[in-house]
GUPAMI-691646 format. One line per 8 residues: number of its first residue (from 1); their letters; for each residue x, y negated, z negated of C-alpha. Coordinates in Angstrom, 1 decimal, m for minus. Example, Ala and Ser with C-alpha at 12.3 -4.5 7.8 and 13.67 -1.06 7.14 Angstrom:
REM residues 2
1 = AS = 12.3,4.5,m7.8  13.7,1.1,m7.1
//
This chain:
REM residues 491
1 = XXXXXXXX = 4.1,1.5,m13.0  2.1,4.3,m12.7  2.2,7.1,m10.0  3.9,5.6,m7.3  6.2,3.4,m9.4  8.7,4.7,m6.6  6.9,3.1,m3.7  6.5,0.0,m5.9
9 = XXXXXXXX = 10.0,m0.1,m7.1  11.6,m0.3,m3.1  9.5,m3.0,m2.1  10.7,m5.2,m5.7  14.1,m3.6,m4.8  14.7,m5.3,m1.3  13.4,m8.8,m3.4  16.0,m8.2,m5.6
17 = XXXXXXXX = 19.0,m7.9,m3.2  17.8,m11.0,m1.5  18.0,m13.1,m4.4  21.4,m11.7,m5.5  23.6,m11.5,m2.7  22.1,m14.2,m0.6  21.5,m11.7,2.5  20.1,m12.9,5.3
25 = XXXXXXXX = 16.6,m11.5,6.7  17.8,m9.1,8.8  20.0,m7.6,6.8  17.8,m6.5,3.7  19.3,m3.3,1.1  18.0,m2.0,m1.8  19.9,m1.2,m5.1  20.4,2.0,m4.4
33 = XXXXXXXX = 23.8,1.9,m2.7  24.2,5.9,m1.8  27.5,7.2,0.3  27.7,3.6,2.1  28.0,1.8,m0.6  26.0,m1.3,0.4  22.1,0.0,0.1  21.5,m1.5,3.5
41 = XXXXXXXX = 18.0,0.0,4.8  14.7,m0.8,6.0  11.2,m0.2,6.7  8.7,m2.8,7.0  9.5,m6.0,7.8  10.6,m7.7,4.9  9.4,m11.1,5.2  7.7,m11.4,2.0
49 = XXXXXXXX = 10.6,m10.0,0.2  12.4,m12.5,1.7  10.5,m15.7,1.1  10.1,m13.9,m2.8  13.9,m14.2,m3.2  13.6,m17.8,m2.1  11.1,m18.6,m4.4  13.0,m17.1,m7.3
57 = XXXXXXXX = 16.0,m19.8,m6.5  12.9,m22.1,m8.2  11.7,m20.0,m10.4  14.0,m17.5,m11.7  13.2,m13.7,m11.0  9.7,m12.6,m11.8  7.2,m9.9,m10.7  4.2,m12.6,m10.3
65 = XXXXXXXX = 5.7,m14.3,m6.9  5.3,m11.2,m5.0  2.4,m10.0,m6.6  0.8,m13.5,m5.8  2.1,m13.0,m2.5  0.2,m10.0,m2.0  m2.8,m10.7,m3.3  m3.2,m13.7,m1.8
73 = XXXXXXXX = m3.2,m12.5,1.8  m5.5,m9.5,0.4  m7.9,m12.4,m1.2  m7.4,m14.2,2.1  m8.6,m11.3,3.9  m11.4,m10.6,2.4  m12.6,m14.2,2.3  m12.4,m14.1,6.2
81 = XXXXXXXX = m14.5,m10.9,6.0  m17.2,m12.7,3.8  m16.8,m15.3,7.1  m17.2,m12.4,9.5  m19.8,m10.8,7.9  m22.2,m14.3,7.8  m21.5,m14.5,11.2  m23.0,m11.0,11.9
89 = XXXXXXXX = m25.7,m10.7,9.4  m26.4,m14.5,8.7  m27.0,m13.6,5.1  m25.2,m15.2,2.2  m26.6,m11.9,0.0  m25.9,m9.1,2.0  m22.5,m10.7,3.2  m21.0,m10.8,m0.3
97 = XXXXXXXX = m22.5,m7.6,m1.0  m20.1,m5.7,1.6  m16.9,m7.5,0.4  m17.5,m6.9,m3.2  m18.8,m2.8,m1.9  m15.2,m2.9,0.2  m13.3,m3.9,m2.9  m14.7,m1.4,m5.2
105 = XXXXXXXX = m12.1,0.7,m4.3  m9.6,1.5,m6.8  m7.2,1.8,m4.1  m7.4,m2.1,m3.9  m8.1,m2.8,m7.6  m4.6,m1.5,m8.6  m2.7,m1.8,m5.4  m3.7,m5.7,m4.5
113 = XXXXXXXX = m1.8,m7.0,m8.0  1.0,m5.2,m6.9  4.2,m4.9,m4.6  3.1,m2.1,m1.9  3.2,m3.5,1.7  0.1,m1.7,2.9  m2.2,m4.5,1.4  m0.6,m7.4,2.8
121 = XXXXXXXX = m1.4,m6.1,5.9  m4.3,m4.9,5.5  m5.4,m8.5,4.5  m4.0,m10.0,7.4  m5.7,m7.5,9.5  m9.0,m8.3,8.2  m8.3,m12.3,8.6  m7.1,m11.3,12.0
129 = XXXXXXXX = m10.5,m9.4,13.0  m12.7,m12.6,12.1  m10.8,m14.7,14.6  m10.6,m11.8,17.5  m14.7,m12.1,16.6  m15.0,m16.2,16.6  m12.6,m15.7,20.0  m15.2,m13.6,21.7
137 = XXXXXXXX = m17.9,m15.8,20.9  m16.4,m19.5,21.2  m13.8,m18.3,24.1  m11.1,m20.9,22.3  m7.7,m19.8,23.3  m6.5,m21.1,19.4  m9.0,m18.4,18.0  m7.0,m15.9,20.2
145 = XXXXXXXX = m3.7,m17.3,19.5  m4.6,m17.1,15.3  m5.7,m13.2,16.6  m2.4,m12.2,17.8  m0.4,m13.6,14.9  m1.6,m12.3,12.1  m2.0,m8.5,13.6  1.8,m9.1,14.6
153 = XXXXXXXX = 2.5,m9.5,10.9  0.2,m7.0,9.9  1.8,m4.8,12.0  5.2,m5.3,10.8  4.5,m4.9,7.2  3.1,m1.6,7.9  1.8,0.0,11.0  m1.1,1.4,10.1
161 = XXXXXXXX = m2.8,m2.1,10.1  m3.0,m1.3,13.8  m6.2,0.7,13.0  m7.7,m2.3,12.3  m6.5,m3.7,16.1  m7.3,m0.6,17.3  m10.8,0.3,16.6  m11.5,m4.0,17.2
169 = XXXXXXXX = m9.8,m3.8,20.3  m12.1,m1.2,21.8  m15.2,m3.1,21.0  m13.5,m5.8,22.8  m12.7,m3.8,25.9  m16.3,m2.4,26.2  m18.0,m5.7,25.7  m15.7,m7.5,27.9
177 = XXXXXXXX = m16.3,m4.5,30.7  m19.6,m5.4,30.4  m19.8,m8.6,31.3  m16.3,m8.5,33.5  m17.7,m10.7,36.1  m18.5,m13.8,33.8  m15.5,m13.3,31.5  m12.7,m11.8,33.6
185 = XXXXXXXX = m9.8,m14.7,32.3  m11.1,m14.2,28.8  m10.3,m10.3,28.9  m7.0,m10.7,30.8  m5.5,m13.0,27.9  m7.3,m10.5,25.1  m5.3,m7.7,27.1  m2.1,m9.9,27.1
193 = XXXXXXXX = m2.5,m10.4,23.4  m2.6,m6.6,22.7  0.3,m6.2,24.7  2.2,m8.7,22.5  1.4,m7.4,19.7  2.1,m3.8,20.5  5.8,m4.8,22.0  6.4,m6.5,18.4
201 = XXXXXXXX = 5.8,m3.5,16.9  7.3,m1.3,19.1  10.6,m3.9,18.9  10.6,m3.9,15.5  10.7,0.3,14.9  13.4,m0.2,17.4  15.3,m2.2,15.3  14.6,m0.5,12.1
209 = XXXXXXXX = 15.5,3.1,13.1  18.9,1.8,14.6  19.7,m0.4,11.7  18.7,2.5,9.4  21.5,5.0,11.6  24.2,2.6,11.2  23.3,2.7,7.6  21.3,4.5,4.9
217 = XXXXXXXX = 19.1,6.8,6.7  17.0,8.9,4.9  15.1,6.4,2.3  12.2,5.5,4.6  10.2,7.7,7.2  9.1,6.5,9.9  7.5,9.4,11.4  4.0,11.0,11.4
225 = XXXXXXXX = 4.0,13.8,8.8  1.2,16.1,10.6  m1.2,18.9,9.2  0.0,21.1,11.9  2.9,21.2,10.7  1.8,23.0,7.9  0.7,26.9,7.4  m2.7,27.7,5.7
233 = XXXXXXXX = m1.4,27.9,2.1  0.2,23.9,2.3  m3.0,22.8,3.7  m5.3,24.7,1.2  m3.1,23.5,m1.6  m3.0,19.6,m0.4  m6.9,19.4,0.5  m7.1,20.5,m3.3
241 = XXXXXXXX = m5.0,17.8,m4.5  m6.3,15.4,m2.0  m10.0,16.4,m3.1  m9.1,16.2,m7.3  m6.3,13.1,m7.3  m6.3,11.0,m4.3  m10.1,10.9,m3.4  m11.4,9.4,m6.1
249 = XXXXXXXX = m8.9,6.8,m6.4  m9.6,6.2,m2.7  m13.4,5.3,m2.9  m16.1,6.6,m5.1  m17.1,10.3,m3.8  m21.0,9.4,m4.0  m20.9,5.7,m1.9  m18.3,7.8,0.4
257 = XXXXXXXX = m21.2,10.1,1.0  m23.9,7.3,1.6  m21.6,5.6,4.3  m21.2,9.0,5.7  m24.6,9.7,6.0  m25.5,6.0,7.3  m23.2,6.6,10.2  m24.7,9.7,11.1
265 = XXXXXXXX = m27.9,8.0,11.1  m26.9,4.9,12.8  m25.2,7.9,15.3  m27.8,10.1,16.2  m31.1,7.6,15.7  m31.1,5.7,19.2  m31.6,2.4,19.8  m31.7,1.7,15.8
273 = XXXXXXXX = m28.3,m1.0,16.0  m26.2,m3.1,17.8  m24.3,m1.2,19.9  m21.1,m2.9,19.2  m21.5,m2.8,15.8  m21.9,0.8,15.6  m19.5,1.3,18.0  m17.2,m0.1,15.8
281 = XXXXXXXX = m18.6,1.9,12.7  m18.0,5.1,14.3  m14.4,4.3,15.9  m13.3,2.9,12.4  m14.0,6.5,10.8  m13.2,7.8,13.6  m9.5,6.3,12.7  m9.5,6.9,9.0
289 = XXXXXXXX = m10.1,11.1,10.0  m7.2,11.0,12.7  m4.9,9.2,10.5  m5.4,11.8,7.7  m4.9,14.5,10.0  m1.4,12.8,11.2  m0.3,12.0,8.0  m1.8,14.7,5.9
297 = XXXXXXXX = 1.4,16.0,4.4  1.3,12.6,2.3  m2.1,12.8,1.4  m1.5,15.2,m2.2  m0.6,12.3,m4.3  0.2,9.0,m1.7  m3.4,7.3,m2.2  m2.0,3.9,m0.9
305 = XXXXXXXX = m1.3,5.7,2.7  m5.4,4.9,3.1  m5.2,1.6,2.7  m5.6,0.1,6.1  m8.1,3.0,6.5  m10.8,1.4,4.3  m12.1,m0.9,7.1  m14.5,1.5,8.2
313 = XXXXXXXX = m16.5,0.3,4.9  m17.1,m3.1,6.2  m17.5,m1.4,9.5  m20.1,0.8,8.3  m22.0,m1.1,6.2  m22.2,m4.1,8.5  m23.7,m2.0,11.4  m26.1,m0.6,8.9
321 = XXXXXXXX = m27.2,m3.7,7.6  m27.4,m4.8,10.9  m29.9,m2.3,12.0  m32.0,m2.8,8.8  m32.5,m6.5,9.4  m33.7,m5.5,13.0  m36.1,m2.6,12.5  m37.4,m3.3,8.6
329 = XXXXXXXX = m36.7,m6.9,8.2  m38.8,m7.2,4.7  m37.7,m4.6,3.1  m33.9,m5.7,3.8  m34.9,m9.3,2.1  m37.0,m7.7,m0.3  m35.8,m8.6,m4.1  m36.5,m5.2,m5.1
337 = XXXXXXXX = m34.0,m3.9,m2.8  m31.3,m6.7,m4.0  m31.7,m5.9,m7.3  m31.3,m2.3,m6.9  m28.1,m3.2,m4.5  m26.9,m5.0,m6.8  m27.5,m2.6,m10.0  m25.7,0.0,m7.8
345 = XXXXXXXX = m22.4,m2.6,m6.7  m22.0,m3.1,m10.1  m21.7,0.6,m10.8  m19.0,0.8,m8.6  m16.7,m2.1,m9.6  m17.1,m0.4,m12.8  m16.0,2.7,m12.0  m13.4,0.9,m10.0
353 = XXXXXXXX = m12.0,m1.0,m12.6  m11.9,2.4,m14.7  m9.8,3.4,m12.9  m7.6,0.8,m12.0  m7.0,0.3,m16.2  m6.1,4.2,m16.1  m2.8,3.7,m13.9  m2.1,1.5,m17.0
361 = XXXXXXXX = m3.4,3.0,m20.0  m6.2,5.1,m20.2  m6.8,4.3,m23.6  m8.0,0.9,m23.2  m10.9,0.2,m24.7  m12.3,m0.7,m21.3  m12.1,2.8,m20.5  m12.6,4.9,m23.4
369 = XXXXXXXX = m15.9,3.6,m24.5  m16.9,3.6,m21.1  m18.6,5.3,m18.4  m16.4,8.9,m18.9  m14.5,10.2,m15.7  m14.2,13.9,m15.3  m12.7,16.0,m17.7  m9.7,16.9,m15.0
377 = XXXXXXXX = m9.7,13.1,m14.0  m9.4,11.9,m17.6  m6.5,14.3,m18.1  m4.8,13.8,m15.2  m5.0,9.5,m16.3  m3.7,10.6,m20.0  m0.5,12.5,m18.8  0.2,9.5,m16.5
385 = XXXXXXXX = 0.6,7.0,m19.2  2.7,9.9,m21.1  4.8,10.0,m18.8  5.3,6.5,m18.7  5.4,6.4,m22.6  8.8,8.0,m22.7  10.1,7.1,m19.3  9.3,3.6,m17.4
393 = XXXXXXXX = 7.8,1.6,m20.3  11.2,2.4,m22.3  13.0,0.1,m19.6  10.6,m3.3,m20.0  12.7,m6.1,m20.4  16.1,m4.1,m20.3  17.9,m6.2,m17.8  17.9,m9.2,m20.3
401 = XXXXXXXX = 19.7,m6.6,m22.9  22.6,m5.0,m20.1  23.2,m8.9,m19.5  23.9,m9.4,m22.7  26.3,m6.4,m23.2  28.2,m7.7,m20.3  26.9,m5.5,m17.6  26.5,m7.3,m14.6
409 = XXXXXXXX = 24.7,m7.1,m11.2  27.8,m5.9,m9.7  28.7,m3.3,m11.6  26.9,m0.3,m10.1  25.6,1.7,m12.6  24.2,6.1,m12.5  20.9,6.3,m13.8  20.2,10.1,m14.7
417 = XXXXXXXX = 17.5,11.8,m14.2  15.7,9.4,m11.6  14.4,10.9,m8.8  14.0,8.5,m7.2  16.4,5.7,m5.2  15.6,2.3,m6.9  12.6,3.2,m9.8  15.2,2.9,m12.9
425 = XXXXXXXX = 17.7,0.1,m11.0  14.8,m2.3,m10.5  14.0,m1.9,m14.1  17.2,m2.9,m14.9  18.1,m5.2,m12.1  21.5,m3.3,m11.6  22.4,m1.9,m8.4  24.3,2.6,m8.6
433 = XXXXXXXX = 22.8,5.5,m7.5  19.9,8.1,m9.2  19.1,11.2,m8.8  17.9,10.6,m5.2  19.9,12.2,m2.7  22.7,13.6,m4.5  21.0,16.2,m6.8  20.4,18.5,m3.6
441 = XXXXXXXX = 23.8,17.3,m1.7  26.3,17.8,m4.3  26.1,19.9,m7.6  26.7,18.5,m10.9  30.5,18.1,m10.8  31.2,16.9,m7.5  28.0,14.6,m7.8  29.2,12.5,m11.0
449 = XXXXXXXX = 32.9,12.1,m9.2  31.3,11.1,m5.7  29.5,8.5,m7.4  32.7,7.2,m9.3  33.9,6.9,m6.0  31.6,4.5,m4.8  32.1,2.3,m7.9  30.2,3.4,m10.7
457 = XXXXXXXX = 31.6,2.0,m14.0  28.6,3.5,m16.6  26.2,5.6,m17.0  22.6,5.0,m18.0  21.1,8.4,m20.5  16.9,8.2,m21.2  17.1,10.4,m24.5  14.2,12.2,m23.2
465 = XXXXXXXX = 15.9,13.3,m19.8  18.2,16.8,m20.5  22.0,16.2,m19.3  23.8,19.2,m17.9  27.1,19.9,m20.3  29.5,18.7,m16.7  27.2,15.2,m16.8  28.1,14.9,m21.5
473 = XXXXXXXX = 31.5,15.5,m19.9  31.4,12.4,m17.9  30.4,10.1,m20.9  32.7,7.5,m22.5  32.1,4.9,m25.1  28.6,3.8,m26.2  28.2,0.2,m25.9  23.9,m0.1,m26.0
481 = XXXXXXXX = 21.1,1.3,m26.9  17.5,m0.3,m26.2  14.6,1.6,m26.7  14.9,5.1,m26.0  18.1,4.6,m23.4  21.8,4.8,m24.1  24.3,3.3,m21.9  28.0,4.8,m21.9
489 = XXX = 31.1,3.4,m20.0  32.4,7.0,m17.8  35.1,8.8,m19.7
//
């Protein structure tokens, strides 16, 4: 649902195939077939799609299994940042405090229940950082091994977990050049971890990019998408959208500002912190501003990009808590100051869980009669769920209903109108074609005949979507109707 029901809708997609045709794991397609007929692509590795399909053997096919999935390495995660957090601050309080402040952001309130790969791995990479922490303090080669596992996964669900390595791993390398002498084996084996983990990766985009040329290219990127790529008018006109749709799903704009202003602090006041921990503060946001600059093109509407970029929060607050407790110990255990905290955490998980309701409906109760976003924020919420209205929510619990009119999983279906590859197919369960691809490679006539090429046997009409006279051409019989959506044999 919502605004990247596209994203959402590959990741279910690749579920789907699994379970039907029984693939194995390296051979994973979506529904959209496009000019190969198959649908075999790939971008992260699709592990959890995988062991979903399995499950679904048990179970029959339902969206909680992966969403379970998901969450529960994201819940994981942040109960191993709780973990990290005591050991750092040994402070039930203040430890809780920076999980719940981390998962205030509506990024994660609406993205963990959900199918994106980005919080999977961001959840493994925060599990991942605990033990690289309880490595470096107990020297146990299992804490190491634990390390290097879950940062391969992360890694392989999506890249950009490396972040997470990266900014730990040059902690790691300063502290361990500090004390070389005493702990020389101990940073030779962390060095042979990174390397592991980094040859994974670099295996696996191997893999992918040469199984996607043999077969659908074009579905996934897996490439940076710079801003200087871009001329002054793109930039001006994505830092707007960035500034007015992404940002404030991101992380509230005023406890953005208070982190950024604690790391100046911590930055420019000497000998306030840990060294290590605001080492790591600074590197962490360091990593979120690089990544924005290399993937800025994405950053007008793609929120869930930033996921694995929300570790400088922990990172941040951590290493200003840390100082606190050092320089003004009473005032950090003061009640007074835990009560405010707390009056101001609250605040945000509110305005978190606004938002989250608003990729759903905005007219929730929950939301209405509560704390009002801005008037262009609201708006923005309200056409949304319009949109939805009269496209997505016409298909909810369509596939039962083609079933029944004898439309199978095999016969590949045209969904007009979708821009998208596998949005309106994973809705139905069917695999065909959309929109994607062909409405700039062929025009309307040679479009409809390519795709009865390839196999397509009807022809799937939202009432609210305009046909082209060539595409009313191309329609046969009526044998359904279910909500809003016709479905037509091809004449």
């Amino acid at each position: 649902m919502s605004i990247h029901a596209w994203r959402q809708s590959d990741s279910y997609s690749f579920a789907l195939t699994y379970f039907n045709e029984n693939s194995k794991l390296l051979e994973p397609s979506v529904l959209f077939t496009g000019e190969n007929g198959h649908g075999r692509t790939v971008s992260e590795f699709p592990i959890l799609y995988f062991i979903t399909a399995k499950i679904w053997k048990i179970t029959g096919v339902t969206p909680a299994v992966l969403k379970f999935i998901n969450f529960g390495l994201l819940l994981t995660g942040l109960f191993y940042l709780i973990l990290l957090a005591k050991q750092i601050l040994k402070d039930n309080f203040w430890s809780m405090f920076v999980v719940l402040f981390l998962f205030s952001s509506p990024v994660l309130g609406y993205y963990g229940f959900n199918f994106i790969p980005n919080i999977p791995a961001f959840g493994l990479a925060l599990t991942g950082l605990y033990f690289l922490y309880m490595y470096i303090i107990r020297e146990k080669n299992r804490d190491l091994i634990l390390f290097t596992l879950l940062f391969i996964l992360a890694s392989l669900l999506k890249v950009t977990a490396l972040i997470s390595y990266l900014g730990a791993a040059f902690v790691a390398v300063t502290y361990y050049i500090a004390s070389l002498k005493s702990k020389k084996w101990h940073f030779v084996k962390f060095v042979v971890s990174g390397i592991l983990i980094l040859f994974c990766y670099w295996s696996w985009y191997n893999f992918a990019g040469n199984y996607n040329q043999n077969n659908l290219q074009g579905v996934f990127n897996q490439s940076i998408i710079p801003v200087w790529e871009l001329d002054r008018t793109a930039i001006h006109e994505i830092l707007d959208k960035f500034y007015f749709n992404v940002f404030p799903v991101y992380f509230n704009q005023f406890a953005f500002y208070f982190l950024v202003l604690a790391l100046v602090l911590l930055l420019v006041i000497p000998k306030v912190s840990n060294p290590f921990a605001k080492r790591a503060a600074g590197i962490y946001f360091l990593g979120l501003i690089s990544f924005m600059l290399l993937f800025f093109q994405g950053l007008d509407v793609h929120d869930y990009f930033l996921t694995n970029t929300l570790v400088f929060i922990p990172a941040i607050l951590i290493a200003t808590l840390l100082a606190l407790k050092n320089k003004f110990p009473s005032f950090i255990q003061s009640s007074i100051t835990k009560v405010t905290a707390t009056v101001f955490l609250l605040l945000l998980l509110n305005n978190g869980m606004i938002i989250t309701r608003s990729h759903y409906n905005p007219h929730q109760k929950l939301v209405a009669n509560n704390i009002p976003l801005k008037e262009r924020e609201q708006g923005y919420w309200n056409y949304v769920y319009y949109r939805m209205e009269i496209t997505d929510l016409q298909y909810q619990g369509i596939d039962k209903y083609l079933r029944e009119i004898g439309i199978t999983y095999n016969d590949k279906v045209i969904s007009v109108e979708d821009g998208t590859p596998n949005l309106t197919l994973s809705l139905m369960g069917l695999r065909g074609f959309t929109e994607y691809h062909y409405r700039d490679n062929y025009n309307e006539v040679s479009k409809i005949k390519r795709m009865i090429e390839l196999g397509a046997s009807y022809i799937v009409v939202n009432k609210h979507n305009e046909l082209g006279k060539v595409t009313k051409s191309f329609l046969g019989e009526k044998i359904g109707q279910y909500n809003d959506i016709s479905i037509y044999t091809i004449n």
